[in-house]
N, C-alpha and C positions, 0 to 999 in steps of 0.2 A: 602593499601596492607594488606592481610592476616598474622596473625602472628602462628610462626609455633611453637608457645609456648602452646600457651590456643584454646581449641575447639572453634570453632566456631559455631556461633550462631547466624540463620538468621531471621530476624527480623518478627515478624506474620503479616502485613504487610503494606508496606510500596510503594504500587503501584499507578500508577497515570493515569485514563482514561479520556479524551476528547472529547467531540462532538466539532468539529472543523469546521466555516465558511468555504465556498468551498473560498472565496479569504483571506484564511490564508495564513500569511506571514511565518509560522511556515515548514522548511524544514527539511522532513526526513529523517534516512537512508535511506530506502527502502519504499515500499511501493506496496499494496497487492489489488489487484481489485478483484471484485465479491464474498467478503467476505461473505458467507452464512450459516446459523444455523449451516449445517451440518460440523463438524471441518474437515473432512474427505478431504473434497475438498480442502481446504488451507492451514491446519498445514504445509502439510511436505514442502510446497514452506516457509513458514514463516519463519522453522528451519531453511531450509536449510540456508536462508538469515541471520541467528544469527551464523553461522557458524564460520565468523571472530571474533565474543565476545567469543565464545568458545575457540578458540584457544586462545586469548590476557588472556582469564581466566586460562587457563591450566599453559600456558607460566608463569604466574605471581605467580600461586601457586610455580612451581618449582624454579622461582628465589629466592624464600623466604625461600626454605628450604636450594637448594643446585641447583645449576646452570645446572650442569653436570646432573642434576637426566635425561634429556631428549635424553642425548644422549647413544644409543647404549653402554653394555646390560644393563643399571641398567632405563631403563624406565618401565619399572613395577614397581617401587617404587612408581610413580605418583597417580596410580589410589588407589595403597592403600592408600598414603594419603590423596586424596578425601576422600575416604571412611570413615575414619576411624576418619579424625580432620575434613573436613567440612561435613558430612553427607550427600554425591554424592552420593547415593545409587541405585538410581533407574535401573531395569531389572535384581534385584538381584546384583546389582555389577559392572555389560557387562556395562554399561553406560560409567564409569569412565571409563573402558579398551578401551573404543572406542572411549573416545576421547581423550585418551592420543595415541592411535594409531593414528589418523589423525593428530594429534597436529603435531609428530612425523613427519611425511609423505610431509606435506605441509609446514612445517613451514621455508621451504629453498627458495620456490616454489612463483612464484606474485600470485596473488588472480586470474587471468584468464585459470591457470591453474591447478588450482584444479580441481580436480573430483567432478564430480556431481552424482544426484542422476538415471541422462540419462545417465552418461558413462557405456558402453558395462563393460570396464575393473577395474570397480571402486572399491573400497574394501570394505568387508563387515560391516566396522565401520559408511560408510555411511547412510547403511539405517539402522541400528542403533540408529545413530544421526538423522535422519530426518523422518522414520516412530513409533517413539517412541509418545506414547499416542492415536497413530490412530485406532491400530488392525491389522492392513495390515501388522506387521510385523512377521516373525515365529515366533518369544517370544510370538506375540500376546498382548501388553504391551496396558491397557487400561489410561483412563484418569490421573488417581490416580499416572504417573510417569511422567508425566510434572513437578511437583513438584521437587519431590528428583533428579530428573534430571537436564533438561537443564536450568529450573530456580534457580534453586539451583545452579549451575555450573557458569551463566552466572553472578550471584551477582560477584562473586569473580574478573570479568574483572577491570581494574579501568576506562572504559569508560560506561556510561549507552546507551542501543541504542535507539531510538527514531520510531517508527513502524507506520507506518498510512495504517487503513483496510477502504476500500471504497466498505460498505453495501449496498449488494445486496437487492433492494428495495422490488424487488416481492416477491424475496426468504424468506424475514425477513417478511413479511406482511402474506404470502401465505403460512404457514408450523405451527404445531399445538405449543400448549403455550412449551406443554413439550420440543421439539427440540429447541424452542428459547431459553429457562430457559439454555439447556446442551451448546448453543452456547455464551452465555454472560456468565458461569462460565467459557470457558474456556477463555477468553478476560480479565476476571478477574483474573483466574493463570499465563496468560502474564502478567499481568501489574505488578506483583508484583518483576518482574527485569524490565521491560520493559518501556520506557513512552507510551501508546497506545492512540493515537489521531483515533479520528474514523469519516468517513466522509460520511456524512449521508445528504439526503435533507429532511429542514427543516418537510415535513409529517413525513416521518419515522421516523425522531428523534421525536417529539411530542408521536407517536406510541410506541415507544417503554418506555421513559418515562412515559406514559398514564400505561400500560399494565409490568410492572414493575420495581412499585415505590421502591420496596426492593432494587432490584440490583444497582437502579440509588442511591439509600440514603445510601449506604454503599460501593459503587466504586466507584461514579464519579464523577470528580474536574471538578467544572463548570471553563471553560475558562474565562481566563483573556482578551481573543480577541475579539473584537467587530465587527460586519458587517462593520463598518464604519471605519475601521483599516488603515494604508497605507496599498497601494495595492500593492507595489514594487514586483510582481514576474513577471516571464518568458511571461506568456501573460499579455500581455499589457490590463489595464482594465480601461475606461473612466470613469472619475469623474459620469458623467448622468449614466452610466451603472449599472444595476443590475446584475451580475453575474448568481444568483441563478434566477432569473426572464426568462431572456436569455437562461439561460439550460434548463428550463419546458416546453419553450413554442417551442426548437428545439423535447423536448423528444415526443411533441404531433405529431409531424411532422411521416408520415412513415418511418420507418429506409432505408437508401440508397435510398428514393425515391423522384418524382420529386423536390418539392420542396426544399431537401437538395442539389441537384445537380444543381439546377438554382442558389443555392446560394454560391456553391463552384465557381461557371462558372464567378463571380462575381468580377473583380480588388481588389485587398485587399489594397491597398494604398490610403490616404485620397486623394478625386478631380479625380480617376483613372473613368471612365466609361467605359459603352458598348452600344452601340446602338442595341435596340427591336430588328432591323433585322437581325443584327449578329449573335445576339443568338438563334434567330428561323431557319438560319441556319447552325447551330453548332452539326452537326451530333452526336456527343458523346455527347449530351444530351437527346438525343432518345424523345424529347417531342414534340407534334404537336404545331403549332403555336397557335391555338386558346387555349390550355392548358398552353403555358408559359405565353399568357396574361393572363387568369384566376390568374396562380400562381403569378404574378409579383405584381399586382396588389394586390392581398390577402398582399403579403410580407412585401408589403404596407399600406395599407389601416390597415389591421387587425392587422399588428405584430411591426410593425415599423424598421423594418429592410433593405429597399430599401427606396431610396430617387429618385424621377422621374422626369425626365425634360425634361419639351413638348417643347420648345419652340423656337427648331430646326424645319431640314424637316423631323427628325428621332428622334422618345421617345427616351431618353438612361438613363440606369439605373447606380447608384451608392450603397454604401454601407454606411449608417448610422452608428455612433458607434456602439452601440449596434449589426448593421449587421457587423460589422468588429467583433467584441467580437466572434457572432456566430460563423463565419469564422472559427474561432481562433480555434473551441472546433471539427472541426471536422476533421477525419483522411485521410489521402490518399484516401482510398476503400469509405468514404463519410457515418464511423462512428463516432458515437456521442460520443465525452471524456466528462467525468463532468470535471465540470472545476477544481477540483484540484488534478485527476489526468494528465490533463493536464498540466499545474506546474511541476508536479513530471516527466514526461514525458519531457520536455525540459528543466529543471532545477533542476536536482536530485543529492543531493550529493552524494557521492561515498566510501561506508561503510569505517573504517580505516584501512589501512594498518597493518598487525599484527605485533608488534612487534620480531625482529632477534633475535636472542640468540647468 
């Protein structure tokens, strides 16, 4: 808890980054897909998501000074003491007043009905709080107020939040040194409230490691977690299974094409089968017959994810571990999840509740 005696004084840093196995046992709050150089495209989903450490920060400064400072009129007193004893400063000031306004606003209110940064009726502390550091917002507030802002603001929570970004491969590969340099300092102004696990496959992380060894030698806390970890999450993962193997060799695959759809079309229960001819007439597979033997066979033969059995009056296909695992990583429409934000996707905790006053 902040003491409202002696200025505060936040540490130069004290942040902790991750490159994290796709079958890490490590569960986020949240968690942010198609993470890419450009910060433009994900800050303000990020913030918005650190929204409830904002408030539980706001909330815990005013318990420490004076209980009452939050309620109707004396809540202007909040922001100046941001201001002034923890050094909240950022957008000239506007920061602290906005989110001592939303603090205000929500804090009676479950986390589902908050206002977002899509509400038609939403108030102008939101974007605010959420387009702060991008540009996009009329202050126009460039990188340099992540700092005195929401990381600054978000120390003061007594809960640290746990964040995992899942690096956009081509994005990160395909965009010049200078954008990637301005996209790992900002991962680096997260981490310095934040834990940021970052989930990358195995190339990328090599790449980016390779192409800079500065940022990796001075941000980031090599994991304690091993490939060979328990695998205790949401999708179920076979001893034999490789995870990260399973997901390369679905990403070769055309996205939403035949080959991902003969293998959704597939029983997902161990011992479940289909018989060749069922599937060759299985209209919502839109595939000719001579093209799902080709595929089946490949899925077989080449990948090991079909297991085949002649030795009826009808081939019928099953699903190997590993073809169950695949299964596992793709979505309804017959998109590919990597596999840990699939995890996050069917076993995501659920930020904390902020505390009442």
């Amino acid at each position: 808890m902040p003491s409202p005696n002696i200025e505060y004084v936040w540490p130069e840093f004290n942040g902790k980054v991750e490159f994290l196995p796709a079958n890490s046992v490590k569960k986020p709050d949240f968690a942010l897909e198609n993470v890419t150089p450009a910060r433009r495209n994900w800050l303000p989903d990020l913030l918005e998501g650190l929204l409830p450490w904002v408030v539980e920060a706001v909330e815990e400064v005013a318990k420490c000074h004076d209980p009452k400072l939050l309620h109707m009129p004396r809540q202007g007193h909040v922001p100046v003491i941001l201001n002034e004893f923890y050094q909240v400063k950022a957008v000239g000031g506007w920061y602290p007043y906005a989110a001592a306004e939303f603090t205000v606003r929500v804090r009676d209110l479950s986390r589902e009905d908050w206002p977002t940064r899509h509400s038609e009726d939403r108030p102008p502390a939101v974007d605010t709080l959420v387009k702060i550091g991008t540009g996009y917002h009329e202050l126009n507030t460039g990188i340099g107020n992540l700092e005195p802002g929401p990381m600054q603001l978000i120390a003061l929570a007594p809960t640290t939040p746990r964040v995992s970004l899942l690096l956009d491969e081509s994005a990160w590969r395909n965009t010049q040194r200078a954008q990637r340099k301005r996209g790992l300092k900002t991962i680096a102004i997260l981490s310095k409230t934040c834990a940021i696990d970052l989930v990358a496959s195995p190339s990328l992380e090599t790449f980016l490691r390779d192409r800079h060894p500065e940022w990796v030698d001075t941000y980031l806390t090599e994991s304690d977690i091993t490939h060979t970890a328990d695998n205790t999450t949401s999708v179920s993962v076979d001893n034999e299974v490789d995870p990260q193997s399973v997901y390369e060799t679905l990403q070769a695959f055309t996205p939403r094409g035949g080959r991902l759809r003969l293998l959704a079309a597939i029983p997902s229960k161990e011992k479940e089968y289909r018989e060749l001819r069922e599937l060759k007439a299985d209209s919502s597979l839109d595939l000719s017959s001579g093209t799902i033997n080709r595929y089946y066979r490949e899925l077989e033969r080449d990948h090991g994810l079909l297991a085949v059995d002649d030795r009826g009056c009808y081939n019928s296909v099953t699903l190997t571990p590993a073809g169950r695992y695949a299964q596992s990583l793709l979505t309804e429409d017959i998109q590919i999840r990597h596999p840990q934000q699939a995890r996050f996707s069917d076993d995501l905790t659920t930020p904390p509740n902020c505390t009442q006053g």
